[in-house]
OpenMM code with the backbone's topology and positions (N, CA, C; nanometers):
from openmm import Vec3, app, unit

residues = "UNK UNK UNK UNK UNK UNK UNK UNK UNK UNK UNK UNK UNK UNK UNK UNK UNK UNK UNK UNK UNK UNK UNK UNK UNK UNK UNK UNK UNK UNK UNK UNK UNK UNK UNK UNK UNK UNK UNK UNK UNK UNK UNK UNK UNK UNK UNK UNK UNK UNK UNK UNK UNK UNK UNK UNK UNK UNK UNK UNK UNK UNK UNK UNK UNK UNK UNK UNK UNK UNK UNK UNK UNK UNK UNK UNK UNK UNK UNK UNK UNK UNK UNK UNK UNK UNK UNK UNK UNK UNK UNK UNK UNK UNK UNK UNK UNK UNK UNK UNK UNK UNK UNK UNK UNK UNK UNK UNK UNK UNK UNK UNK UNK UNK UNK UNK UNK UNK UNK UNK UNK UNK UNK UNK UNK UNK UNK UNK UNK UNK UNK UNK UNK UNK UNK UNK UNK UNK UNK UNK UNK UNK UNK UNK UNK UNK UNK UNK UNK UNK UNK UNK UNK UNK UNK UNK UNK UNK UNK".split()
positions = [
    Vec3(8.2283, 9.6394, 12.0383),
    Vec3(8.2795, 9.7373, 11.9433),
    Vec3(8.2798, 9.6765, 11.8030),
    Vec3(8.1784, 9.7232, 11.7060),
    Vec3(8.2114, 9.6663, 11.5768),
    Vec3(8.3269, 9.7108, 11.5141),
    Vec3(8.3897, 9.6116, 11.4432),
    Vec3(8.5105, 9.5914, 11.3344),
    Vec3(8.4411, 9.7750, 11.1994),
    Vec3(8.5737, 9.8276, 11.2261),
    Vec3(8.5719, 9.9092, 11.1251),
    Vec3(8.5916, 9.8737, 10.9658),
    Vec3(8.5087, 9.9015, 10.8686),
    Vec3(8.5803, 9.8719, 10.7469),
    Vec3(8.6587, 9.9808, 10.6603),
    Vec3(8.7729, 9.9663, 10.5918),
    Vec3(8.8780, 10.0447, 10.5915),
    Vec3(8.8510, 9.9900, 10.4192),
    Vec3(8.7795, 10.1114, 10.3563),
    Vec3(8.8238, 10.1225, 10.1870),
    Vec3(8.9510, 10.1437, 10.1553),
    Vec3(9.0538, 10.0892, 10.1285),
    Vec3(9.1591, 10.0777, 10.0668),
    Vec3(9.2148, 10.0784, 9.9135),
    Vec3(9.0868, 10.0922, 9.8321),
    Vec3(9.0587, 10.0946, 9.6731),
    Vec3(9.1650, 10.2324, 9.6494),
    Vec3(9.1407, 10.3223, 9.6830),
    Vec3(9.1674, 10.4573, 9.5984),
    Vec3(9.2717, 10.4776, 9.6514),
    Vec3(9.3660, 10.4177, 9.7274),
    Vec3(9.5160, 10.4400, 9.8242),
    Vec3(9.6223, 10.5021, 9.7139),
    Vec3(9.6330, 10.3723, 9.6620),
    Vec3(9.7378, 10.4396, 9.5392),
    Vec3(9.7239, 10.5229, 9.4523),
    Vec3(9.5947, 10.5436, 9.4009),
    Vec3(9.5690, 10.6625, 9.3372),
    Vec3(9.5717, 10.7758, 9.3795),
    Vec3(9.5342, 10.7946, 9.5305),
    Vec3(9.5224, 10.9046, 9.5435),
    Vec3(9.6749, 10.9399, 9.6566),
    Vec3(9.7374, 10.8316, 9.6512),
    Vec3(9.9076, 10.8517, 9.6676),
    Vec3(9.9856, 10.9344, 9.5686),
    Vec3(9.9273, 10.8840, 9.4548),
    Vec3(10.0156, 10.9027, 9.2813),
    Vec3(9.9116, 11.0755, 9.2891),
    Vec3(9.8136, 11.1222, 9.3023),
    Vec3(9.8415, 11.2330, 9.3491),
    Vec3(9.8878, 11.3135, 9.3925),
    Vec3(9.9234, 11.2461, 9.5142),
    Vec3(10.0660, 11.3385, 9.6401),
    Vec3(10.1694, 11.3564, 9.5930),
    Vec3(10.1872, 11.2567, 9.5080),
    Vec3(10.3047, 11.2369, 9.4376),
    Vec3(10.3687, 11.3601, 9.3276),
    Vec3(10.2627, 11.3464, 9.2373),
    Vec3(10.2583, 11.5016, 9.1331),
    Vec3(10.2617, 11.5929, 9.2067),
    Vec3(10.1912, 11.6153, 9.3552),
    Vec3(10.1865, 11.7688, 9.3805),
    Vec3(10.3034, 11.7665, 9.4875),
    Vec3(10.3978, 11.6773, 9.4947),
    Vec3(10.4970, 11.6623, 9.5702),
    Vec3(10.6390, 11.7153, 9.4372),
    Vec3(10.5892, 11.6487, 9.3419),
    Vec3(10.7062, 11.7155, 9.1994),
    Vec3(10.6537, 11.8447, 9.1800),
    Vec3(10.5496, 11.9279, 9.2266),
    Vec3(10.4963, 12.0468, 9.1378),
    Vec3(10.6342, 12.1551, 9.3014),
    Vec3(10.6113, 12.0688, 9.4142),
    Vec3(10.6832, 12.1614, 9.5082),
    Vec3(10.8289, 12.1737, 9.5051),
    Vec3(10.8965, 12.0466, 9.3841),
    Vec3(11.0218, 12.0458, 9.3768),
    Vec3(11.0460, 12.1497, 9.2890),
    Vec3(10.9801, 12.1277, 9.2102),
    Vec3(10.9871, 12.2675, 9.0890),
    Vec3(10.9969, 12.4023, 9.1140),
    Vec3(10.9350, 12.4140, 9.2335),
    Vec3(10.9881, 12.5545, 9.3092),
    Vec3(11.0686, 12.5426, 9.3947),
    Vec3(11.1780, 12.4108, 9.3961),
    Vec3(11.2610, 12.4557, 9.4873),
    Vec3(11.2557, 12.3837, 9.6388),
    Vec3(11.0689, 12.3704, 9.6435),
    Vec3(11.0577, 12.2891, 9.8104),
    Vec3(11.0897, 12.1513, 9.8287),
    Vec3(11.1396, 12.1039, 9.9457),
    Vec3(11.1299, 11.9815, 9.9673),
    Vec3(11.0087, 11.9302, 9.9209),
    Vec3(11.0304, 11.8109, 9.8673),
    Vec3(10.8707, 11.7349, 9.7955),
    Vec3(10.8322, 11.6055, 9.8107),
    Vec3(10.7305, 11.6876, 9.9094),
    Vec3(10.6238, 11.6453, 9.9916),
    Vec3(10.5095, 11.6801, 9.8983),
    Vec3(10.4075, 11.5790, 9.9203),
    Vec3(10.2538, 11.6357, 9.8937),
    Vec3(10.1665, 11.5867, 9.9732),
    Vec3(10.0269, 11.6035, 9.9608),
    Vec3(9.9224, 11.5753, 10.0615),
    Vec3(9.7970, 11.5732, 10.0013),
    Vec3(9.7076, 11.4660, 9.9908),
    Vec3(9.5832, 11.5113, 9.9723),
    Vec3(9.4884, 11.4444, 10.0794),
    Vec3(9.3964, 11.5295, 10.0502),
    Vec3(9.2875, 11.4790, 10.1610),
    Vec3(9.1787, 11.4651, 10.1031),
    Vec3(9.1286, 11.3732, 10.1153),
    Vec3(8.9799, 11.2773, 10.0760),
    Vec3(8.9025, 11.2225, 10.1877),
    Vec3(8.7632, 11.2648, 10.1372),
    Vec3(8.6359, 11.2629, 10.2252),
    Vec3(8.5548, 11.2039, 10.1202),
    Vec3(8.4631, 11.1068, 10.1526),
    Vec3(8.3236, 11.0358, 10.0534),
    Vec3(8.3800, 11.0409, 9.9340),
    Vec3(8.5291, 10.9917, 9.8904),
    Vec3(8.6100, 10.9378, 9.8444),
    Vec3(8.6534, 11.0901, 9.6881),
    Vec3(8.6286, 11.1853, 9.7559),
    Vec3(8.6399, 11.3188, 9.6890),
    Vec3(8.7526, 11.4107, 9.7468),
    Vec3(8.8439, 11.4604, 9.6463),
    Vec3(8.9832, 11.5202, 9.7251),
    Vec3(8.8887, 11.6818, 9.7924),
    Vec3(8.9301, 11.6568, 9.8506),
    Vec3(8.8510, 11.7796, 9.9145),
    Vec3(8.9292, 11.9059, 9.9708),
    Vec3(9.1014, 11.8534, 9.9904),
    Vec3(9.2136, 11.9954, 10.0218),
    Vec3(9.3422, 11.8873, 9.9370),
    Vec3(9.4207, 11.9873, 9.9266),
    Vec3(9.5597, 11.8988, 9.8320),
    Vec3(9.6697, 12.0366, 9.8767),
    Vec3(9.7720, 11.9815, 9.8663),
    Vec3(9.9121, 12.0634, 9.8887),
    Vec3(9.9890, 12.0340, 9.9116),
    Vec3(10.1011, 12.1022, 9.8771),
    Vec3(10.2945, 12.0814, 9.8644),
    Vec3(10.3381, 12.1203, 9.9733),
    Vec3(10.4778, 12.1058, 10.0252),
    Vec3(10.5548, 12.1993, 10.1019),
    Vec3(10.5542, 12.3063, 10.0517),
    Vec3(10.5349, 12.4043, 10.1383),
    Vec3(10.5610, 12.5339, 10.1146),
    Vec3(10.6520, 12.6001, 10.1758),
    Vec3(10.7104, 12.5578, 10.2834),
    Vec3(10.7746, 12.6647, 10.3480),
    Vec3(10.8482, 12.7777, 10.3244),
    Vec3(10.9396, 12.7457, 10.1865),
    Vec3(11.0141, 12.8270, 10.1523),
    Vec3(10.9301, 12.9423, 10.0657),
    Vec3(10.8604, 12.9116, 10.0091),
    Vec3(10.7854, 13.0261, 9.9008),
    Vec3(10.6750, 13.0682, 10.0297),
    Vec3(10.6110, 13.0242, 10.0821),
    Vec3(10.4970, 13.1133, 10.2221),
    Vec3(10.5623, 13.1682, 10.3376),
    Vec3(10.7202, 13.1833, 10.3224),
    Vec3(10.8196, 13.2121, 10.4405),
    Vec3(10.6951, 13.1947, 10.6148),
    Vec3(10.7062, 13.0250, 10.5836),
    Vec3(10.5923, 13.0030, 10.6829),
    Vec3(10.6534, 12.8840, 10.7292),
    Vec3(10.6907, 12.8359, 10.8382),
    Vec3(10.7532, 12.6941, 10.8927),
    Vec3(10.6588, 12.6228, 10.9128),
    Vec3(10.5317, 12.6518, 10.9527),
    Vec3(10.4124, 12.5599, 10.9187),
    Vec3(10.3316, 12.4991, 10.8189),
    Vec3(10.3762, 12.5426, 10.6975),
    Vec3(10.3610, 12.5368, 10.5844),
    Vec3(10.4084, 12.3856, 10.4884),
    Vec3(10.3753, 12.2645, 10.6309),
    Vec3(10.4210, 12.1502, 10.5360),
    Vec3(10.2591, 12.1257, 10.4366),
    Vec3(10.3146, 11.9872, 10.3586),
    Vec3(10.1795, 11.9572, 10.2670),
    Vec3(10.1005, 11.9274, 10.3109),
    Vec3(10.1236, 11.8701, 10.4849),
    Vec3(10.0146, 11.8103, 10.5196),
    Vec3(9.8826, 11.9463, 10.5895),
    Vec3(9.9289, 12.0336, 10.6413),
    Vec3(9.8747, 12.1472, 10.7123),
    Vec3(9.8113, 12.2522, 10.5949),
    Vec3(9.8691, 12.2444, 10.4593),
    Vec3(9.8360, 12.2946, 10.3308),
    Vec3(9.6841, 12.2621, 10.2232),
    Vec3(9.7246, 12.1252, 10.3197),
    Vec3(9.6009, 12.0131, 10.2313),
    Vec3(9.5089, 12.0115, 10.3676),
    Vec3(9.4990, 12.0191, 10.4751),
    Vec3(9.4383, 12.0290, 10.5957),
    Vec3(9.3350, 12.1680, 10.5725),
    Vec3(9.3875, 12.2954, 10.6005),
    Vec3(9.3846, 12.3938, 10.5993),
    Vec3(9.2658, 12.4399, 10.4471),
    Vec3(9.3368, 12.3908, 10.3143),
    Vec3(9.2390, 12.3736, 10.2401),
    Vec3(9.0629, 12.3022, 10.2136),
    Vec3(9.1099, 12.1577, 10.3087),
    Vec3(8.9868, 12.1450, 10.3085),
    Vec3(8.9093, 12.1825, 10.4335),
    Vec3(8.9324, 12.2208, 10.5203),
    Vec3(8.8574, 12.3043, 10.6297),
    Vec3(8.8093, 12.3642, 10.5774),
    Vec3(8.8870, 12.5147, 10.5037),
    Vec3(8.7794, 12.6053, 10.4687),
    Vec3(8.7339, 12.5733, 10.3540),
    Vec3(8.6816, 12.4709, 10.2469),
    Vec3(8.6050, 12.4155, 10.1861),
    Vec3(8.5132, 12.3406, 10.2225),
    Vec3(8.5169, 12.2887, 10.3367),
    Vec3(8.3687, 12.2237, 10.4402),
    Vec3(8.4132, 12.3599, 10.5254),
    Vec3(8.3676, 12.4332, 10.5497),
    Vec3(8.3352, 12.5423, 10.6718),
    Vec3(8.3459, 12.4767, 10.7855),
    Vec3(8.4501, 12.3786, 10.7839),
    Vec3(8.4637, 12.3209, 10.9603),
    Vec3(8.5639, 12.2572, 10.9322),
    Vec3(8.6323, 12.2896, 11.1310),
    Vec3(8.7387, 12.2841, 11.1372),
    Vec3(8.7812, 12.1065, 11.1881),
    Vec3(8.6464, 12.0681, 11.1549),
    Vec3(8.6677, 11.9308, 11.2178),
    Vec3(8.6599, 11.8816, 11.0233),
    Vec3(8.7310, 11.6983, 11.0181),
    Vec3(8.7399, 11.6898, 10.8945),
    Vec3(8.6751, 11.5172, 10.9062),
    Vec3(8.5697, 11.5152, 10.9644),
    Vec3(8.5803, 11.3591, 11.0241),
    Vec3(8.5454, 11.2647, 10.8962),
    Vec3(8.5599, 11.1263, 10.9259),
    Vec3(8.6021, 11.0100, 10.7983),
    Vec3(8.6517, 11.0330, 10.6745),
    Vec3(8.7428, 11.1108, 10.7066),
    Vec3(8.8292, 11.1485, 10.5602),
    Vec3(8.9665, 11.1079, 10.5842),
    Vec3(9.0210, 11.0815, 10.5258),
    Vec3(9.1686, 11.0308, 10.4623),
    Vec3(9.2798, 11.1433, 10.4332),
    Vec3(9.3544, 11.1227, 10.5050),
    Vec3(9.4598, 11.1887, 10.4553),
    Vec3(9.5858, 11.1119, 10.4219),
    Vec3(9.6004, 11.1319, 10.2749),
    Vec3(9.7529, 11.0714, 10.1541),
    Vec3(9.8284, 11.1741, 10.1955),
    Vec3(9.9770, 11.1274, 10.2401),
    Vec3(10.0920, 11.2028, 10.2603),
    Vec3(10.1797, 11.0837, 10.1769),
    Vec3(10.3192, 11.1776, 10.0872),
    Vec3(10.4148, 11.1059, 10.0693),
    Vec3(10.5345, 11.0534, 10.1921),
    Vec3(10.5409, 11.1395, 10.2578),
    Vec3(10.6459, 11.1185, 10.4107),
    Vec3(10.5176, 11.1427, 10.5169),
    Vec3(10.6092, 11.0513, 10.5838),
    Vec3(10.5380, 11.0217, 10.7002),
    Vec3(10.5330, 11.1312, 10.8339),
    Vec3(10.4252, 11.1743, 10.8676),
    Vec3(10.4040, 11.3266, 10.8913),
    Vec3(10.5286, 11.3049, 11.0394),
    Vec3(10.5336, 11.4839, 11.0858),
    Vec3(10.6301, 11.4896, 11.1782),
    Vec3(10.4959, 11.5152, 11.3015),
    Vec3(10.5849, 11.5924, 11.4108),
    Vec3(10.4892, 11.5647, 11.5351),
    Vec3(10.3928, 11.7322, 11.5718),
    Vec3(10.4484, 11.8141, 11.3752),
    Vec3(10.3522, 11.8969, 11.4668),
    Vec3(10.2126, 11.8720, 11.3781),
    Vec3(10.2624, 11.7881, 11.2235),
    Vec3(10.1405, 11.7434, 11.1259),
    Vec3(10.0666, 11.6984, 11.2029),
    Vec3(10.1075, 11.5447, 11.2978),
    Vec3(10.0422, 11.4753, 11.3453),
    Vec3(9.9430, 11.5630, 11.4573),
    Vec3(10.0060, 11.6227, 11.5118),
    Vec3(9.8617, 11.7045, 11.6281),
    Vec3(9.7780, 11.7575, 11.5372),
    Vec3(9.8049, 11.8177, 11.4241),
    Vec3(9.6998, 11.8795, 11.3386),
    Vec3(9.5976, 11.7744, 11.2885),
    Vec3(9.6568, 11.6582, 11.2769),
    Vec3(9.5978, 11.5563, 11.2186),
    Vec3(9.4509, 11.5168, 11.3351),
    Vec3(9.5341, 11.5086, 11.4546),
    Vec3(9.4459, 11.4823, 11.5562),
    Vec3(9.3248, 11.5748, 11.5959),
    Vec3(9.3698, 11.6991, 11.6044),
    Vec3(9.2755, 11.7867, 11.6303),
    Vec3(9.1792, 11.8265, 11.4815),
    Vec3(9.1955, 11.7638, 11.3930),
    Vec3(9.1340, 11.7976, 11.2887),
    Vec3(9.0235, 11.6829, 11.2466),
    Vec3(9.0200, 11.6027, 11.3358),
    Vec3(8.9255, 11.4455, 11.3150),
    Vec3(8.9045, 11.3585, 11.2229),
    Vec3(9.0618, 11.3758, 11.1543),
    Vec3(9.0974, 11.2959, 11.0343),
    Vec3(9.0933, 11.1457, 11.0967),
    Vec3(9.0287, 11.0568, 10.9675),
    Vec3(9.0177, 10.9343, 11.0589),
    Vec3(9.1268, 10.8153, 11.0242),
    Vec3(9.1522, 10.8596, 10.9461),
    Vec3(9.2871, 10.8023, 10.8630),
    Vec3(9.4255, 10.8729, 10.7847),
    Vec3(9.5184, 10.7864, 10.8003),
    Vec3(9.6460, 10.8891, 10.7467),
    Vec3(9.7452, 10.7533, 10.6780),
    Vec3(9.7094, 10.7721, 10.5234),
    Vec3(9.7753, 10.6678, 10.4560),
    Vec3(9.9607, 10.7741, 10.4390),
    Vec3(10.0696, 10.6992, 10.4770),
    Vec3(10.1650, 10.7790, 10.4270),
    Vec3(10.3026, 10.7010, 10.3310),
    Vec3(10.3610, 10.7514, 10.2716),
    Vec3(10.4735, 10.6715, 10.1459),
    Vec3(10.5492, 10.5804, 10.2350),
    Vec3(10.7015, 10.7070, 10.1874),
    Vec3(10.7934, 10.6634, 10.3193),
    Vec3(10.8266, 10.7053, 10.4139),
    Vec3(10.9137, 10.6338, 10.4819),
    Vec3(10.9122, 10.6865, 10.6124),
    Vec3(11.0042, 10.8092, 10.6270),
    Vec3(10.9928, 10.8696, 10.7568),
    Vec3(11.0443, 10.9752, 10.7817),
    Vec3(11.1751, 10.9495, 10.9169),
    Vec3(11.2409, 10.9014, 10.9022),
    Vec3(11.3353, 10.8140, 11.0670),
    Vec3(11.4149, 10.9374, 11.1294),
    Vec3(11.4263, 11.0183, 11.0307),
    Vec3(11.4710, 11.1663, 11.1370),
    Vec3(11.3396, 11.2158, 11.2323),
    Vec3(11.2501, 11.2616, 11.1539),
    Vec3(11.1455, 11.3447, 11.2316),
    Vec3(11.0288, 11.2505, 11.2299),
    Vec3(10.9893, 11.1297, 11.1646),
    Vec3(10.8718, 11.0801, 11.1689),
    Vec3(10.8059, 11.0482, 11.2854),
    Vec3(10.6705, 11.0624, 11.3060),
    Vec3(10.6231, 11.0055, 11.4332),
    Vec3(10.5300, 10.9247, 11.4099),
    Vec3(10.4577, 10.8817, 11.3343),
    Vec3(10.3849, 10.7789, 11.3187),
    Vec3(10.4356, 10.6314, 11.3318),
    Vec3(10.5488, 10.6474, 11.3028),
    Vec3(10.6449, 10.4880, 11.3042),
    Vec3(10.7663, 10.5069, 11.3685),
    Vec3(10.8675, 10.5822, 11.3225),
    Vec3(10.9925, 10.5979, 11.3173),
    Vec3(11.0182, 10.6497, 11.4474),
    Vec3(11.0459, 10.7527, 11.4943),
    Vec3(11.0145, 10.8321, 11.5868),
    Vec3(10.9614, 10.8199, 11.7390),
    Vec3(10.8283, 10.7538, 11.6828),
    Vec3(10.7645, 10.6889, 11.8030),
    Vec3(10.6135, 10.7327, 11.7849),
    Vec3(10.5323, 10.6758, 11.8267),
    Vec3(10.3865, 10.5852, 11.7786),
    Vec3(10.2661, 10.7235, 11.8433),
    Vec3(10.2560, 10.8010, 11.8272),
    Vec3(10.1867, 10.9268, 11.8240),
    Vec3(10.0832, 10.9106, 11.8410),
    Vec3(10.0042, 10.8353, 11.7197),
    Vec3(9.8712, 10.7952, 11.7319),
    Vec3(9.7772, 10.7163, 11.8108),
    Vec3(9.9166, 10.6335, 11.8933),
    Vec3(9.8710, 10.5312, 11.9882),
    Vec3(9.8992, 10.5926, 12.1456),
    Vec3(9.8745, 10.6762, 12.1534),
    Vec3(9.9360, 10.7659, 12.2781),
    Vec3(9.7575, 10.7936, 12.3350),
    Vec3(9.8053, 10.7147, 12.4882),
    Vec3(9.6542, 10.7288, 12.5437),
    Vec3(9.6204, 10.8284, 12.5831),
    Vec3(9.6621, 10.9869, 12.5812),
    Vec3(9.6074, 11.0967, 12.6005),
    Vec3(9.5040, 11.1272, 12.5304),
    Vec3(9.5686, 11.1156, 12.4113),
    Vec3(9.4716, 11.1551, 12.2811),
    Vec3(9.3131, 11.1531, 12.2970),
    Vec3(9.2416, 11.2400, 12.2576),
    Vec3(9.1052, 11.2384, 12.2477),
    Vec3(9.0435, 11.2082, 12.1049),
    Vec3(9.0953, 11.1366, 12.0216),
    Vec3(9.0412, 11.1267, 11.8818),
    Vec3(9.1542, 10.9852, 11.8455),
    Vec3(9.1243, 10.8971, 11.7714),
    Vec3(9.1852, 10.8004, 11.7560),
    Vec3(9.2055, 10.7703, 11.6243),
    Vec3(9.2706, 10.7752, 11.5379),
    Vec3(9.3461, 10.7643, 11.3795),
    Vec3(9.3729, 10.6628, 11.3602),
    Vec3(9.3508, 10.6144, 11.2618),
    Vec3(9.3752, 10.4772, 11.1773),
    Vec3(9.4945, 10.5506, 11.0770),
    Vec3(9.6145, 10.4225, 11.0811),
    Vec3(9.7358, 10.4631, 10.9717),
    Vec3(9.7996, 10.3516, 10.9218),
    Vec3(9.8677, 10.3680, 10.8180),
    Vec3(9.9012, 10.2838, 10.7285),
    Vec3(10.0613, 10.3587, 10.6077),
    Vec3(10.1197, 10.3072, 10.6538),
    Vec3(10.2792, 10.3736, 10.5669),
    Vec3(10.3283, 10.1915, 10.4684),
    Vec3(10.3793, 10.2706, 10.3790),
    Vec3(10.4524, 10.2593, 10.2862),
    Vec3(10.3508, 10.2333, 10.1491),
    Vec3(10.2767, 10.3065, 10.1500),
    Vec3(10.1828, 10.3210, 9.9934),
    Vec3(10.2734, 10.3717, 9.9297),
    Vec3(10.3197, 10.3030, 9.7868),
    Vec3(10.3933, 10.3521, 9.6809),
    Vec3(10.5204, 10.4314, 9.7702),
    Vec3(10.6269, 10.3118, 9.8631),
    Vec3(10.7315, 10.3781, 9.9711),
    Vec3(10.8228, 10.4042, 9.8576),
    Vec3(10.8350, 10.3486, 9.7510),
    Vec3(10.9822, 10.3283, 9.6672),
    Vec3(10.9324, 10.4552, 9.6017),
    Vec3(10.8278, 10.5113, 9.4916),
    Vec3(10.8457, 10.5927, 9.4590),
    Vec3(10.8292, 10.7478, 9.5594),
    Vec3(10.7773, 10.7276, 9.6930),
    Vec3(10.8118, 10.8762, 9.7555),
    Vec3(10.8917, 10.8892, 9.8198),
    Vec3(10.9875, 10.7690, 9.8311),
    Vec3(11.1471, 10.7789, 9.8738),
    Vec3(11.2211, 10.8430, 9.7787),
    Vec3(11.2084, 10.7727, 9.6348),
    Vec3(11.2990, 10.8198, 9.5297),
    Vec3(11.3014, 10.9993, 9.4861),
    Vec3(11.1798, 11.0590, 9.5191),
    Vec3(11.1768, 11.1985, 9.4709),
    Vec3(11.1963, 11.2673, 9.5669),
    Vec3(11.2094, 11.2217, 9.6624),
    Vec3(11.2922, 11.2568, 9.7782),
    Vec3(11.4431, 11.2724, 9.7786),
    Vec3(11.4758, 11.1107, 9.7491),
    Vec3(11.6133, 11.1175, 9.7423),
    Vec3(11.6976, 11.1598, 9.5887),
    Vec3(11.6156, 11.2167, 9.4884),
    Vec3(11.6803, 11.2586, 9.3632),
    Vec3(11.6889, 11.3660, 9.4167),
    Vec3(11.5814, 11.4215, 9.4676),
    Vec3(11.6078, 11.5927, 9.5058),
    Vec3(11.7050, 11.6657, 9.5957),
    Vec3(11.7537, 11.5479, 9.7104),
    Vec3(11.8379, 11.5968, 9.7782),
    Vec3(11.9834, 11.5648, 9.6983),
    Vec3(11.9636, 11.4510, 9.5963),
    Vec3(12.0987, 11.4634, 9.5510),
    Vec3(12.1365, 11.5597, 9.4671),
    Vec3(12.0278, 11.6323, 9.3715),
    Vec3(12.0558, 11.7283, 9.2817),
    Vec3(12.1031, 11.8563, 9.3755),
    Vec3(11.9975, 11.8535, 9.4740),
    Vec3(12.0507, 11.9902, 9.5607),
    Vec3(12.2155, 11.9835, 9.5928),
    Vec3(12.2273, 11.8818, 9.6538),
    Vec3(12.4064, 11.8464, 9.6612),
    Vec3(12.4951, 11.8811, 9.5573),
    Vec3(12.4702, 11.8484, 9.4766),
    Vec3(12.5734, 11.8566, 9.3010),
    Vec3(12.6169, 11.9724, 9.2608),
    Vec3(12.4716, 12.0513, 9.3013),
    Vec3(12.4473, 12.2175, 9.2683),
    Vec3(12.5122, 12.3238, 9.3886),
    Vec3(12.5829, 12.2057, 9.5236),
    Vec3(12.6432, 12.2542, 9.6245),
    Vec3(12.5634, 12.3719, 9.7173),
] * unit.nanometer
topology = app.Topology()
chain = topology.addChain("A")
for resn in residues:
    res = topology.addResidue(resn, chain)
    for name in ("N", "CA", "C"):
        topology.addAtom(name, app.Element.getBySymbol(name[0]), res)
């Protein structure tokens, strides 16, 4: 089995992406999250939480930015592309992740309530699986913790 090589150049940049479109979802109000997804090192789907404005519970950033670039490649498969999340996806992102032939999933911080990539318990390493993901958490953890945790404190204040 040859050794995979794993471009790691554009991580933070295209973190500090997720990042802005993770503040564009606070601005309306959503938890802020963002997501982008990159293929031949080109964002190819991007998105916020939505849930509250798409009165849609499926509607995290990661299924937003998924969903976008599908129907921008006309397929529902998304293979050697990257997906930047600020939180570390939950367990229904992660099946999307899987069934979508993402080959990588860089994410901020962690998620220890709902996360499954780390926190939670190891998703990706689960020998059922028919597709196998490469992952990597805590790209830029301090700043997608912090807009996380300003937002839930402002929400608090405002009661």
């Amino acid at each position: 089995m040859r050794a995979q090589v794993i471009d790691r150049s554009g991580d933070q940049q295209f973190m500090r992406l997720a990042l802005a479109l993770a503040a564009e979802g606070a601005a309306m109000g959503e938890v802020p999250v963002g997501a982008v997804l990159v293929q031949h090192g080109q964002v190819i789907g991007q998105g916020f939480n939505r849930p509250i404005s798409d009165s849609d519970p499926s509607a995290h950033a990661e299924m937003v930015a998924i969903r976008a670039a599908a129907r921008a490649a006309s397929n529902y498969r998304l293979p050697g592309s990257t997906l930047y999340v600020t939180l570390e996806p939950c367990s229904m992102c992660a099946g999307l992740i899987v069934h979508s032939r993402i080959a990588r999933v860089v994410y901020g911080a962690l998620e220890p309530k709902a996360g499954v990539v780390q926190s939670q318990g190891q998703f990706f390493t689960q020998g059922f699986l028919n597709h196998r993901v490469l992952y990597e958490g805590g790209v830029l953890a301090q700043e997608c913790g912090q807009i996380l945790s300003e937002f839930f404190m402002a929400r608090r204040a405002r009661g």
